[in-house]
MDAnalysis code that builds the backbone (N, CA, C; Angstrom):
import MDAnalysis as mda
import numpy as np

u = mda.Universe.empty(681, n_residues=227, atom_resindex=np.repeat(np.arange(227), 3), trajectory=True)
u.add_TopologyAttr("name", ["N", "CA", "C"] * 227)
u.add_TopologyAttr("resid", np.arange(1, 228))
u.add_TopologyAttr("resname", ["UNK", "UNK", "UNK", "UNK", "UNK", "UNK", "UNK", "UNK", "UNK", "UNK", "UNK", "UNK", "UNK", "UNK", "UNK", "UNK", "UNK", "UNK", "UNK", "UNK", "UNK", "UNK", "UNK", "UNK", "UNK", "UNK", "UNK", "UNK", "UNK", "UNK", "UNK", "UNK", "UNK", "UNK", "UNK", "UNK", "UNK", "UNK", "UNK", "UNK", "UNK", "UNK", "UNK", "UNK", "UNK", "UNK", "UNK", "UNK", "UNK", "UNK", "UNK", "UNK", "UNK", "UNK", "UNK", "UNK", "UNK", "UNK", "UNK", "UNK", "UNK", "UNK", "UNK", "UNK", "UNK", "UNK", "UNK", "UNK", "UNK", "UNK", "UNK", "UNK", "UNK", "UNK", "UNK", "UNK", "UNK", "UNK", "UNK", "UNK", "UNK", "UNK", "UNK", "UNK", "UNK", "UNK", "UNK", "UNK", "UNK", "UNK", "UNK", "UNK", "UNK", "UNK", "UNK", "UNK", "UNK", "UNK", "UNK", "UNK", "UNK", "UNK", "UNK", "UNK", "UNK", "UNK", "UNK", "UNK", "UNK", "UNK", "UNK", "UNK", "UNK", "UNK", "UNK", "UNK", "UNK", "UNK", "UNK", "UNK", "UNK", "UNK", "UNK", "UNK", "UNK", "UNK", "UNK", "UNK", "UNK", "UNK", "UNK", "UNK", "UNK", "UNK", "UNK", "UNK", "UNK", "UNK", "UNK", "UNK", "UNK", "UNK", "UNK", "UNK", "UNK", "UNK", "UNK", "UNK", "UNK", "UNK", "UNK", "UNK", "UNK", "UNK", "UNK", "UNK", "UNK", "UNK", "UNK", "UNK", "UNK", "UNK", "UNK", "UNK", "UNK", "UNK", "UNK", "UNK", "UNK", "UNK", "UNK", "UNK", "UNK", "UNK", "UNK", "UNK", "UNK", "UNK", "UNK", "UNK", "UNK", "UNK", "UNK", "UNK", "UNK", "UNK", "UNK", "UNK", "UNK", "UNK", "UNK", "UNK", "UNK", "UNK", "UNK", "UNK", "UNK", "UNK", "UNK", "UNK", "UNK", "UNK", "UNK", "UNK", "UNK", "UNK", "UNK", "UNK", "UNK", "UNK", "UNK", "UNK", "UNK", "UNK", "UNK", "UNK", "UNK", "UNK", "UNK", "UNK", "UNK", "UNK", "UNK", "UNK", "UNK", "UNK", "UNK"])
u.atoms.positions = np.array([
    [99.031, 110.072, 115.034],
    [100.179, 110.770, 115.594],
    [100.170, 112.208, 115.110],
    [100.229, 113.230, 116.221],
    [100.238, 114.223, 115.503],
    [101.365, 114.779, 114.554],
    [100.666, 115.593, 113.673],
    [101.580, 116.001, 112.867],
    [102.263, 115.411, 111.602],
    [101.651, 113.947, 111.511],
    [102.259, 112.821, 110.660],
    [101.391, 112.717, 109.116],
    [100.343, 113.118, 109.552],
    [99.574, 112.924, 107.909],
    [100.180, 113.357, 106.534],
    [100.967, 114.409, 106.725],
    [102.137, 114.788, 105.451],
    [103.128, 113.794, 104.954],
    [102.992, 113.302, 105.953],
    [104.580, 112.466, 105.584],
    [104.033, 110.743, 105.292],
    [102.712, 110.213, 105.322],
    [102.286, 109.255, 105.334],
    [102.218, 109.361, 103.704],
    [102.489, 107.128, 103.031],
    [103.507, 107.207, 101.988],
    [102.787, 105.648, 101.912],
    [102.317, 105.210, 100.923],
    [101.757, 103.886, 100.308],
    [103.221, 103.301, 100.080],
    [103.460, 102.038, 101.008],
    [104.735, 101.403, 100.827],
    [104.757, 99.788, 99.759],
    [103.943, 99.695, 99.395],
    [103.654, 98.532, 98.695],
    [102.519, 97.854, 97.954],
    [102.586, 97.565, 96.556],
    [101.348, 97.706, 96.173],
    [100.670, 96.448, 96.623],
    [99.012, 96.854, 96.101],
    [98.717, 95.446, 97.201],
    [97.767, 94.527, 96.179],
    [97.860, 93.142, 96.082],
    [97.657, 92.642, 95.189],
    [95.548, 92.804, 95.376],
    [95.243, 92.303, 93.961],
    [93.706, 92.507, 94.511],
    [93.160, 91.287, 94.687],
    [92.782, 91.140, 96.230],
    [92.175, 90.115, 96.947],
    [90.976, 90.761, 97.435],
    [89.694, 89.658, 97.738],
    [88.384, 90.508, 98.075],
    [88.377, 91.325, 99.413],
    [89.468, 90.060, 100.471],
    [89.402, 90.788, 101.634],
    [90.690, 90.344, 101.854],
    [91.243, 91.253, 103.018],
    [92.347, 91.110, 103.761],
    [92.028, 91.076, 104.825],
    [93.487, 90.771, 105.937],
    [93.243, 90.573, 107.200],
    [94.552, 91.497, 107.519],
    [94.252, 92.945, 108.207],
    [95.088, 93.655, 108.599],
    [95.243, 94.030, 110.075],
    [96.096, 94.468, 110.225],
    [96.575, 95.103, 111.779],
    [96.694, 96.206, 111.412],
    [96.349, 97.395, 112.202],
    [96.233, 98.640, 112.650],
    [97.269, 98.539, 113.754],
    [98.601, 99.113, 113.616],
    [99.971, 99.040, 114.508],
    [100.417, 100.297, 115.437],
    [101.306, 100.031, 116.065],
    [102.509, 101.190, 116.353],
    [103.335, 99.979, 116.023],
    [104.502, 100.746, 115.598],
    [105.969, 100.374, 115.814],
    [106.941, 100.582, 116.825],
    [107.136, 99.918, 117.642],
    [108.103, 100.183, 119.106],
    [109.549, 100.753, 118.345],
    [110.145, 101.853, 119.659],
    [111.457, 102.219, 119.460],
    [112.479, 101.413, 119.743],
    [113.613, 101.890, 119.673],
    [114.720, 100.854, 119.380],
    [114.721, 99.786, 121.109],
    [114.247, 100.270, 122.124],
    [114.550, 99.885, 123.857],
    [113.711, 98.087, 123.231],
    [112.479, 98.237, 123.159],
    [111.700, 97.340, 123.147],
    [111.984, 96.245, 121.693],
    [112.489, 96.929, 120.510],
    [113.271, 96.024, 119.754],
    [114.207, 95.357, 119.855],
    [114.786, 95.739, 120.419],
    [116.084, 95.020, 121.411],
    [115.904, 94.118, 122.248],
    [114.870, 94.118, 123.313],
    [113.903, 93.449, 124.442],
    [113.623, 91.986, 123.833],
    [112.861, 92.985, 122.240],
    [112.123, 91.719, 121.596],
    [112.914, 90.550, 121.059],
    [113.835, 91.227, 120.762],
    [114.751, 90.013, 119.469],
    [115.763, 89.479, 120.581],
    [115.886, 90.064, 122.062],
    [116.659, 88.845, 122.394],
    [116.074, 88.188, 123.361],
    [114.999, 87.831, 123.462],
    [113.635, 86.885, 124.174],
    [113.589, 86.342, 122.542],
    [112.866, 86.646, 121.330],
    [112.704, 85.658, 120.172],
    [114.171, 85.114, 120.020],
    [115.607, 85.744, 120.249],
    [116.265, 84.675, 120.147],
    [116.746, 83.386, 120.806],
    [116.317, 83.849, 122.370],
    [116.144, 82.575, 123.079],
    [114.908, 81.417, 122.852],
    [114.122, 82.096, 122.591],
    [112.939, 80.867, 121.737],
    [113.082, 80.512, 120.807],
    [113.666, 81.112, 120.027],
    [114.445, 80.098, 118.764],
    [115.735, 78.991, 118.981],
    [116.170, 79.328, 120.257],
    [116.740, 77.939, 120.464],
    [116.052, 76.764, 121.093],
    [115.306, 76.820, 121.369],
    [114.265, 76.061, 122.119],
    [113.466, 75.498, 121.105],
    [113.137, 76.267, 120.081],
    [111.894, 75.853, 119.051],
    [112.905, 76.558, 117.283],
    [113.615, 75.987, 116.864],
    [114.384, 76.287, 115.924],
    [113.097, 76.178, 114.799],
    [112.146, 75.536, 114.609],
    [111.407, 75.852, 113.796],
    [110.281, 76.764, 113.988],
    [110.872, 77.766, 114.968],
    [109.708, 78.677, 115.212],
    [109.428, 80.268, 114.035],
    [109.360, 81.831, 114.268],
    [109.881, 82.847, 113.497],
    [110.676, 83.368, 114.440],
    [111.195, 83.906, 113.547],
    [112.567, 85.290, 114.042],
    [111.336, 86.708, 113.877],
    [112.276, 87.459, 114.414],
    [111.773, 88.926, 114.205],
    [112.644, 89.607, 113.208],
    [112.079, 89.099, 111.762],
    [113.057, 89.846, 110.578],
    [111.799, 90.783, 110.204],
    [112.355, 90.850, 108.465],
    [111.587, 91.523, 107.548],
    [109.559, 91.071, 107.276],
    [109.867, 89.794, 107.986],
    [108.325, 89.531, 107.486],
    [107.440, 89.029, 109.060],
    [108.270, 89.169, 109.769],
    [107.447, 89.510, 111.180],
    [108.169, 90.315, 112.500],
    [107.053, 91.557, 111.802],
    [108.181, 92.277, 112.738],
    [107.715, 93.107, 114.023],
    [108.021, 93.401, 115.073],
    [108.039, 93.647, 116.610],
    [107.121, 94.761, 116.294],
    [105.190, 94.341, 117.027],
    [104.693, 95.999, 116.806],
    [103.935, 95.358, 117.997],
    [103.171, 96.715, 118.222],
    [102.063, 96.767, 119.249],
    [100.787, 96.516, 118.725],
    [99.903, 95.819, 118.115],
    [98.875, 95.461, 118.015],
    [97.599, 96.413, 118.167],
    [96.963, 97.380, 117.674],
    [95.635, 98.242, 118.206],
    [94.529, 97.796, 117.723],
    [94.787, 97.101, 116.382],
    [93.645, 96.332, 115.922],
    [93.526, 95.556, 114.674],
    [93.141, 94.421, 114.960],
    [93.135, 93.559, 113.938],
    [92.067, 93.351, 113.052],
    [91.505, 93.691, 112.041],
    [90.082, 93.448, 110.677],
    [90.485, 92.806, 109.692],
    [89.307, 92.176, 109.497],
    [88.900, 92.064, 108.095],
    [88.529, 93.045, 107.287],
    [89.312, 93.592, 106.143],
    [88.376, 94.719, 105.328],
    [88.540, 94.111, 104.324],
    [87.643, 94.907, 103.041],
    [87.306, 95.175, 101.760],
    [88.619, 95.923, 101.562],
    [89.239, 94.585, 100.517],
    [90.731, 95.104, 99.756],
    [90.145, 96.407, 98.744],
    [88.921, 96.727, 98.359],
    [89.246, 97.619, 97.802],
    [88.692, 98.831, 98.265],
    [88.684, 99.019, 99.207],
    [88.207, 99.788, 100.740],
    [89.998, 100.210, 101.166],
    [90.942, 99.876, 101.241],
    [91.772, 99.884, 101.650],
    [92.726, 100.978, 101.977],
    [92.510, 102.091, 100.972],
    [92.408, 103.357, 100.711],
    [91.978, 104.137, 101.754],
    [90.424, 103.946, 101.650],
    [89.711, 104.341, 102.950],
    [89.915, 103.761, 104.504],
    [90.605, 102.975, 104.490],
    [91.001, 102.507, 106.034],
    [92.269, 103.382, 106.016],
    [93.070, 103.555, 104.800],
    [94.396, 104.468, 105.267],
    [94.060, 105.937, 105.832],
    [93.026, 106.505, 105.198],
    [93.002, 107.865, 105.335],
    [91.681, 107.689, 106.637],
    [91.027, 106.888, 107.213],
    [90.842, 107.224, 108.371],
    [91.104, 106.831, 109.355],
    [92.261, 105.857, 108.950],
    [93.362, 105.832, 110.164],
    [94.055, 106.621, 110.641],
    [94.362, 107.299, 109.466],
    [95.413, 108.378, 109.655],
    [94.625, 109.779, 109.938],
    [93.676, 110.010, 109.920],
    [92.512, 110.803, 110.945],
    [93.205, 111.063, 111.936],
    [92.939, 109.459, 112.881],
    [93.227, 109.464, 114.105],
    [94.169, 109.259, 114.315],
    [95.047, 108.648, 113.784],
    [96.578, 108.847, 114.372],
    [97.219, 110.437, 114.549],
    [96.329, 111.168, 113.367],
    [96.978, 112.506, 113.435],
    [96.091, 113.447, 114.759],
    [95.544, 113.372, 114.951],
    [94.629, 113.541, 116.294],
    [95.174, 113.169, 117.121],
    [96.192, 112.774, 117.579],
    [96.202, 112.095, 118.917],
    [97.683, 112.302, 119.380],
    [98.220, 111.943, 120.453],
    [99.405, 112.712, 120.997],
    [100.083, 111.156, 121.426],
    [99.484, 109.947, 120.648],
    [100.106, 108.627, 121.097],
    [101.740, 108.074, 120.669],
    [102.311, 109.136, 120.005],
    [103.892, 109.051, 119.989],
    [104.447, 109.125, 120.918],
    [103.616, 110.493, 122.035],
    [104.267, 111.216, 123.161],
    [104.273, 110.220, 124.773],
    [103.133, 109.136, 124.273],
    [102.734, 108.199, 125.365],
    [103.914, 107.259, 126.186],
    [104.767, 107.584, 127.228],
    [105.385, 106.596, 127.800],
    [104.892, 105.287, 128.165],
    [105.189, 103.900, 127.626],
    [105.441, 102.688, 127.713],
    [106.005, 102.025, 128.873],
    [105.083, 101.253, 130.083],
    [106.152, 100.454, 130.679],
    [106.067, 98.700, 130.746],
    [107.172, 98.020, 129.948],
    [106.821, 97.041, 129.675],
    [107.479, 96.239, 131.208],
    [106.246, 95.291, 131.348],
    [106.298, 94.246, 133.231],
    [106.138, 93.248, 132.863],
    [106.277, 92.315, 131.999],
    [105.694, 91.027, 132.424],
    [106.295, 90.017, 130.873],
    [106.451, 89.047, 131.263],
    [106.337, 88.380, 129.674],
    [104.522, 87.547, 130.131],
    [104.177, 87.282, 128.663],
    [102.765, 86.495, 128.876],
    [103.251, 85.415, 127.951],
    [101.769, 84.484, 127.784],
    [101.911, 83.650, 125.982],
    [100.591, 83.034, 126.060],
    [100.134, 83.033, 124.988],
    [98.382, 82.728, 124.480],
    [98.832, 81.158, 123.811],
    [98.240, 80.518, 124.847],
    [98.288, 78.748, 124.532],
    [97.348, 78.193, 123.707],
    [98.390, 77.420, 122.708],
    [97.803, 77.198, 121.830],
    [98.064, 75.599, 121.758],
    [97.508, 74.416, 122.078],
    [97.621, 73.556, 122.344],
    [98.737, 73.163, 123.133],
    [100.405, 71.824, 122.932],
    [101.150, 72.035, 123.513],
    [102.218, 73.430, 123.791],
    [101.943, 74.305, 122.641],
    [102.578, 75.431, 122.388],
    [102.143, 76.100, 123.105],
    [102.940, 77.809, 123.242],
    [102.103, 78.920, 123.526],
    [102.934, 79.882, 122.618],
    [102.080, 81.431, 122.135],
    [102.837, 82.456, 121.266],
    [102.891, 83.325, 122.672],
    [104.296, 83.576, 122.485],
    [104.880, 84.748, 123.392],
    [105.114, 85.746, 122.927],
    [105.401, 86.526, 124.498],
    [105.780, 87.833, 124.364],
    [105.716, 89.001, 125.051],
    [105.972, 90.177, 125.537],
    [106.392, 91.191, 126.126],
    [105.157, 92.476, 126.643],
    [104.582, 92.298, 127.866],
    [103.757, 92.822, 128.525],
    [103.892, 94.367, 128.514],
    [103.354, 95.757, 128.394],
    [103.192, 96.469, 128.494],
    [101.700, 96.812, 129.555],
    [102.616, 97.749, 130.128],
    [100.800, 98.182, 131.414],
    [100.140, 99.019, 130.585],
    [99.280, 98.878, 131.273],
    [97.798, 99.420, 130.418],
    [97.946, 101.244, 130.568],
    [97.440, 102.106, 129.321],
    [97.774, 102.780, 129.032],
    [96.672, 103.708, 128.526],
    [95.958, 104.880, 128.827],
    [95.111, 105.681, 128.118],
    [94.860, 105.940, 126.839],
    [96.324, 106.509, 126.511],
    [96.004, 106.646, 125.204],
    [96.018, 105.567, 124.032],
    [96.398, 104.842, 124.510],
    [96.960, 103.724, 123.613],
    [95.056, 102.925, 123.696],
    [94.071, 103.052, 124.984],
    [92.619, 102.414, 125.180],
    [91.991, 103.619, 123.928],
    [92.379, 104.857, 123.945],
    [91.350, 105.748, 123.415],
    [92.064, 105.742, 121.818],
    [92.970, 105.801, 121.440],
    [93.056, 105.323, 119.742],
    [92.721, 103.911, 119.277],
    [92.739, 103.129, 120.135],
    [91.714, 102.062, 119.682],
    [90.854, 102.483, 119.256],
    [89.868, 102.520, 120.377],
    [88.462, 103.107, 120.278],
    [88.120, 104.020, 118.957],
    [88.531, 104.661, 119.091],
    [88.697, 106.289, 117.521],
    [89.004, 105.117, 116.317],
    [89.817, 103.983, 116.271],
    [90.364, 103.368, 115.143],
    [89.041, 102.226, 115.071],
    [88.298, 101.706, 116.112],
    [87.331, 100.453, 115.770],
    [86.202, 101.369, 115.125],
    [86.005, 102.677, 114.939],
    [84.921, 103.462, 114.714],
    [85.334, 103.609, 113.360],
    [86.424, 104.375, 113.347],
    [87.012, 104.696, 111.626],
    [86.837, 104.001, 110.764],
    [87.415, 102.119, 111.317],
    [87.190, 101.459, 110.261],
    [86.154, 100.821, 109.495],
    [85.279, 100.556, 110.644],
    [83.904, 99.647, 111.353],
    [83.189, 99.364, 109.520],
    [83.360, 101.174, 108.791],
    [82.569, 101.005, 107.695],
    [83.361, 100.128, 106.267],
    [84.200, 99.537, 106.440],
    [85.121, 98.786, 105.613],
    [85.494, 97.655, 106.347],
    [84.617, 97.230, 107.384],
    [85.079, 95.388, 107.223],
    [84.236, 94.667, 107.101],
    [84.681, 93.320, 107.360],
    [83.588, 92.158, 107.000],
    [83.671, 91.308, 108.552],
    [82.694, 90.355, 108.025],
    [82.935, 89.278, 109.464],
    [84.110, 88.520, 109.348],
    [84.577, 87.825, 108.327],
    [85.437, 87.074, 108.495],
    [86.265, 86.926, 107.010],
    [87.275, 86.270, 107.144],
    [87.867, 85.746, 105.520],
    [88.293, 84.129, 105.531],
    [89.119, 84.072, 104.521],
    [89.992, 83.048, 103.850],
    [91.242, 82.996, 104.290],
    [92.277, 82.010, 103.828],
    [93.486, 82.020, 104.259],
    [94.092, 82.738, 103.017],
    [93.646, 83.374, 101.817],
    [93.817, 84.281, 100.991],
    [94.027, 85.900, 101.295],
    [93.607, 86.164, 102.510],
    [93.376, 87.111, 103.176],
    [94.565, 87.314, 103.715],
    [95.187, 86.459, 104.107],
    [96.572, 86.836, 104.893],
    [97.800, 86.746, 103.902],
    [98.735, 87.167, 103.922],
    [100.007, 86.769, 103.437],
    [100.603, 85.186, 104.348],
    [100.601, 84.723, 102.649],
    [101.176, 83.457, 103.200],
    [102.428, 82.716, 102.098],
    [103.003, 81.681, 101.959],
    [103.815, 81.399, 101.644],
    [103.886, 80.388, 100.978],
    [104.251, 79.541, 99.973],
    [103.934, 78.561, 99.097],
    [104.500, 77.173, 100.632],
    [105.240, 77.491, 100.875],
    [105.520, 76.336, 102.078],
    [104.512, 76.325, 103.326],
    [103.522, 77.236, 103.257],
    [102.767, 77.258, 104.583],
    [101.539, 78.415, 104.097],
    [100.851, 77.705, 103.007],
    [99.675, 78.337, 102.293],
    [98.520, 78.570, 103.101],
    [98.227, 77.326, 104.407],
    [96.509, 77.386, 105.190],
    [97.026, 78.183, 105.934],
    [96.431, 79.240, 106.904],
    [96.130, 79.505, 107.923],
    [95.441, 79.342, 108.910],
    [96.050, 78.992, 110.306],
    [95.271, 78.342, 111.223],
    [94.429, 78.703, 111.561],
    [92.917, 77.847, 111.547],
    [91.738, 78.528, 111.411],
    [91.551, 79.327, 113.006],
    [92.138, 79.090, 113.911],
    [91.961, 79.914, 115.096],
    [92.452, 81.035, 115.441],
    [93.558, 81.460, 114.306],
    [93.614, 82.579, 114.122],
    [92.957, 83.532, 113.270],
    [92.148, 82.814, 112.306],
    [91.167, 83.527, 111.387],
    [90.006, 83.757, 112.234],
    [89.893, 82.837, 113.431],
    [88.850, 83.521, 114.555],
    [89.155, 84.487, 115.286],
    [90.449, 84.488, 115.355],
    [90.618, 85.634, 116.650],
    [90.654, 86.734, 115.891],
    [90.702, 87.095, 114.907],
    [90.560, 88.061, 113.946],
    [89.099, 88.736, 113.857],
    [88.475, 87.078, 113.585],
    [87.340, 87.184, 113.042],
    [86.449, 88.184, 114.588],
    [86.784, 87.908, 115.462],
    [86.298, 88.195, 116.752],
    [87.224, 89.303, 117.734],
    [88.078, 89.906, 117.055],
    [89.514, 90.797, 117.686],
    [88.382, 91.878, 118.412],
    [87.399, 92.246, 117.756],
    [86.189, 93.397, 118.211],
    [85.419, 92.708, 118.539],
    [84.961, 92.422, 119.666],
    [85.299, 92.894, 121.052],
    [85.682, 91.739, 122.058],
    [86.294, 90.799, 122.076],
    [86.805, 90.352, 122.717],
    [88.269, 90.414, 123.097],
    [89.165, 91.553, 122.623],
    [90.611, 91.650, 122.676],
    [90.536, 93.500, 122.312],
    [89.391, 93.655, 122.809],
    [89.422, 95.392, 122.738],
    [88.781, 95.855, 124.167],
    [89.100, 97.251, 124.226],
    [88.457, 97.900, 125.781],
    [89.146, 96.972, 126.613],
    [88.361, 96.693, 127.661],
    [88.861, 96.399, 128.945],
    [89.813, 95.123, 128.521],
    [89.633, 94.561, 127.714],
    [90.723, 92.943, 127.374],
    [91.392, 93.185, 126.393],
    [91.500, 94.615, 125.994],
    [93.084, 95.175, 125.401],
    [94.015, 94.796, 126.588],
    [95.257, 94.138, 125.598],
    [96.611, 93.844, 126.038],
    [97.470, 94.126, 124.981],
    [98.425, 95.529, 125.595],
    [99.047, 96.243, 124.716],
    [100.650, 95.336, 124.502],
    [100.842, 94.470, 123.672],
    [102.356, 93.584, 123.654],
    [103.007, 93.704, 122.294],
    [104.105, 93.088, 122.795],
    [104.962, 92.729, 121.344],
    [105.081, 91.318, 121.213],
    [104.741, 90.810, 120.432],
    [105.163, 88.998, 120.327],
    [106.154, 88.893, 120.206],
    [107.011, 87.611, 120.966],
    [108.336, 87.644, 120.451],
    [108.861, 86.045, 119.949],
    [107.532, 85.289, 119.826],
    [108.043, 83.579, 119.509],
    [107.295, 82.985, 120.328],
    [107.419, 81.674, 119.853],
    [106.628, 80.039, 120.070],
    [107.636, 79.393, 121.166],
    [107.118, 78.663, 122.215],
    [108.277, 77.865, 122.972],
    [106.996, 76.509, 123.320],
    [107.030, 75.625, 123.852],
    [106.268, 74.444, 124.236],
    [105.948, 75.382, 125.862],
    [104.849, 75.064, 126.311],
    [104.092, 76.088, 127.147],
    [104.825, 75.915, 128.392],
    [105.527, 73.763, 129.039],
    [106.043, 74.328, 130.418],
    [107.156, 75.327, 130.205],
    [108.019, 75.363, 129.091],
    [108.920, 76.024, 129.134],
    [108.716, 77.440, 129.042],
    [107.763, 77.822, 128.631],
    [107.236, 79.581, 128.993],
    [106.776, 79.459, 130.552],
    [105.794, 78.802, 130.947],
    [105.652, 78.607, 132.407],
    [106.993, 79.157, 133.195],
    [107.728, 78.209, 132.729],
    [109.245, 78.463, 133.736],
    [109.705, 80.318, 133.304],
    [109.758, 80.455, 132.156],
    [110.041, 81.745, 131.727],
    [109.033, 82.626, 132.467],
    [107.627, 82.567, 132.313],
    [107.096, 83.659, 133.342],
    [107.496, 83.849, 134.709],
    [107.871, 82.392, 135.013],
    [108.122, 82.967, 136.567],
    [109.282, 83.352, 136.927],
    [110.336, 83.497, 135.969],
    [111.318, 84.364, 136.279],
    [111.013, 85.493, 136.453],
    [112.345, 86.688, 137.265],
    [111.686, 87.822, 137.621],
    [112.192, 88.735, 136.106],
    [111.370, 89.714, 135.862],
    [111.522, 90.376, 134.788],
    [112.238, 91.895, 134.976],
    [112.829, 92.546, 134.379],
    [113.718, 93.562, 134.611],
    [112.610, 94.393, 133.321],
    [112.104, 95.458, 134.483],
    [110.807, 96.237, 133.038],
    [111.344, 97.266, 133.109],
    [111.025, 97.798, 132.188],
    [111.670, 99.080, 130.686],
    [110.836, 100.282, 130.297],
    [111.033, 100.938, 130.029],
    [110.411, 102.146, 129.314],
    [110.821, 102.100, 127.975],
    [109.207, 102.416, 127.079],
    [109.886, 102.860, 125.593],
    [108.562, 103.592, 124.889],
    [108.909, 104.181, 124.393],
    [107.934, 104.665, 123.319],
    [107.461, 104.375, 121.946],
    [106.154, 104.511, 121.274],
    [106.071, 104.011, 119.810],
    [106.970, 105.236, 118.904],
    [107.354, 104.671, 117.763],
    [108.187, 104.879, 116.876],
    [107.249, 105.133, 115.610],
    [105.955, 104.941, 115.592],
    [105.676, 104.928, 114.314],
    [104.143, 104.437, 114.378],
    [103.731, 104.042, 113.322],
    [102.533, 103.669, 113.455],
    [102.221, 103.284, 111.606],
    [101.496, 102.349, 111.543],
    [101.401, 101.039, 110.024],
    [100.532, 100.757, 110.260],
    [100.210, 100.171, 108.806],
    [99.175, 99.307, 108.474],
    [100.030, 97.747, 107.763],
    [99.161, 96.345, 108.368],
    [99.790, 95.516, 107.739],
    [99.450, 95.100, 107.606],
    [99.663, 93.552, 106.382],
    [98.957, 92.553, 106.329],
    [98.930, 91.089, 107.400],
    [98.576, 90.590, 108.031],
    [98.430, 89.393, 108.674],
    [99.308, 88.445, 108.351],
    [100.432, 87.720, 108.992],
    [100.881, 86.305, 108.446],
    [100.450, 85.381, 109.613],
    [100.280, 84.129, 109.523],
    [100.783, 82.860, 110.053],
    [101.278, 83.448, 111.173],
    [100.875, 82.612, 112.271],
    [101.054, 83.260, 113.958],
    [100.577, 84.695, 114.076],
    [99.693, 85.813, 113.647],
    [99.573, 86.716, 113.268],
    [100.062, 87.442, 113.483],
    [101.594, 86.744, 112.714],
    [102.764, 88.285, 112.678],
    [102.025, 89.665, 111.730],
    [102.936, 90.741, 112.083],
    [102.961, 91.635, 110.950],
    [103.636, 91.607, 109.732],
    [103.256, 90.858, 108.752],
    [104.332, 89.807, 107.435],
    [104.223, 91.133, 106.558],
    [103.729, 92.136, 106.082],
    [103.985, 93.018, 105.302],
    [103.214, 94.447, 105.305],
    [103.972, 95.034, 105.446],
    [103.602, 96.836, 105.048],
    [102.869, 97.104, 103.810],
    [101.826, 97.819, 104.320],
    [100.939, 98.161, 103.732],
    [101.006, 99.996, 103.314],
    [101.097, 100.201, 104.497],
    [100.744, 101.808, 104.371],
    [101.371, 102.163, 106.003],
    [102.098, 103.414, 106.080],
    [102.697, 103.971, 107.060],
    [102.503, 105.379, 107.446],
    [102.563, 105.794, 108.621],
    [102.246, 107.275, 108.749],
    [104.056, 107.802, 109.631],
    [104.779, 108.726, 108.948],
    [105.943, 109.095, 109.568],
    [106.279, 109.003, 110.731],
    [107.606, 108.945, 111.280],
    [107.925, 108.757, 112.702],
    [107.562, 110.456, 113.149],
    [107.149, 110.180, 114.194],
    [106.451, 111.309, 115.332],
    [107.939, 112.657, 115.073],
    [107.865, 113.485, 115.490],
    [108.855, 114.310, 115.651],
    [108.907, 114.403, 117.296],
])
C-alpha cells in the first residue's frame, strides 16, 4: 500500500516454531465487515458449533497462503511490505456478487464473492516472488495456531496450504471473505438466493498466522491503514 511502510509495527511476539503457516492479507472496510458477520451470524444458527468472526478469526481477503521459516519471518515482513508499499491496492474498488463454499465432506466453508480484480491478480504475483525465498513445502499442525481443545489440524488444510501456489493463484485466484460452516444442502439453498452486491475497499493489509478452518487466528505483523 502506498505510503504505509512508516507506519508498519510488529504486533505480537511470535513464539519460536521451525515453520509457520501464514496468510499474506488485506483487511476489508467496515461495508464488507458488516456483510460478513451477518451471513457468519446466520450460519451460526444453523451450525452453533461452527466460528464467529471475533478476535481469533477475523474477516480478510486472502492473497496468499505459505509455509515459511519462523525465523525468516522478519524477512517475509519487509518484503511484503516492498510490495504493499508499491502498489496503489488500497485505492482498488471491490465488488462483492456472489456467496460461494469449498465442500468439505457433508459440510462446506463459506463465504462472500468478490469479482476479479487487477490489482488485487498483480500483488499476488509481486508477493509469491517476495516470499518464494523463505518457504518450505509443507508443515505440522505446530505451524498453525491452535488450541488445547482442538490441537490437530485438518490435514486437508495443511494441503491446501501446502499447494495454495499454484493451484489457488493467477487465473484460480478467488478474491473472498469467509464467513462460516453450514451442512452443504443448506448453502446450496443459500447460493441460490438472489444476492444484493456491494462495493468496498481494503482497509489494511497483515500478516497472520493460520487457525483451524484457515481462519486468520492471529496478527503477526501489519502495514498502516492506507490514507
Amino acid at each position: 500500500m502506498s505510503g504505509t511502510n512508516d507506519e508498519s509495527k510488529q504486533v505480537v511476539p511470535v513464539e519460536p516454531n521451525s515453520v509457520m503457516a501464514v496468510n499474506l492479507l488485506l483487511e476489508p472496510d467496515a461495508a464488507m465487515i458488516e456483510r460478513s458477520k451477518e451471513n457468519n451470524a446466520r450460519l451460526l444458527a444453523v451450525v452453533p458449533q461452527g466460528f464467529a468472526l471475533d478476535e481469533t478469526h477475523h474477516p480478510h481477503i486472502t492473497l496468499l497462503q505459505r509455509f515459511v521459516r519462523t525465523a525468516d519471518l522478519d524477512n517475509v515482513y519487509a518484503a511484503a511490505g516492498t510490495v504493499f508499499a508499491g502498489t496503489e491496492v488500497n485505492r482498488a474498488q471491490l465488488e462483492a456478487y456472489r456467496y460461494y463454499y469449498i465442500p468439505s465432506g457433508a459440510v462446506g466453508l463459506a463465504g462472500i464473492v468478490a469479482k476479479p480484480h487487477p490489482v488485487l491478480s498483480e500483488v499476488q504475483r509481486q508477493l509469491i516472488d517476495a516470499v518464494a525465498p523463505f518457504t518450505v513445502a509443507t508443515g505440522l499442525s505446530d505451524a498453525f495456531a491452535t488450541t488445547p481443545d482442538d490441537p490437530v489440524i485438518d490435514p486437508m488444510l495443511i494441503e491446501y496450504v501446502s499447494t495454495f501456489v499454484p493451484a489457488s493463484t493467477g487465473e484460480q485466484f478467488s478474491a473472498h471473505v469467509t464467513t462460516g460452516i453450514a451442512p452443504r444442502d443448506y448453502l446450496d439453498t443459500m447460493l441460490a438466493e438472489p444476492f444484493e452486491s456491494f462495493t468496498f475497499r481494503p482497509a489494511g493489509a497483515a500478516v497472520y498466522q493460520l487457525g483451524q478452518f484457515g481462519t486468520a487466528a492471529k496478527k503477526l505483523h501489519e502495514w498502516g491503514s492506507p490514507h
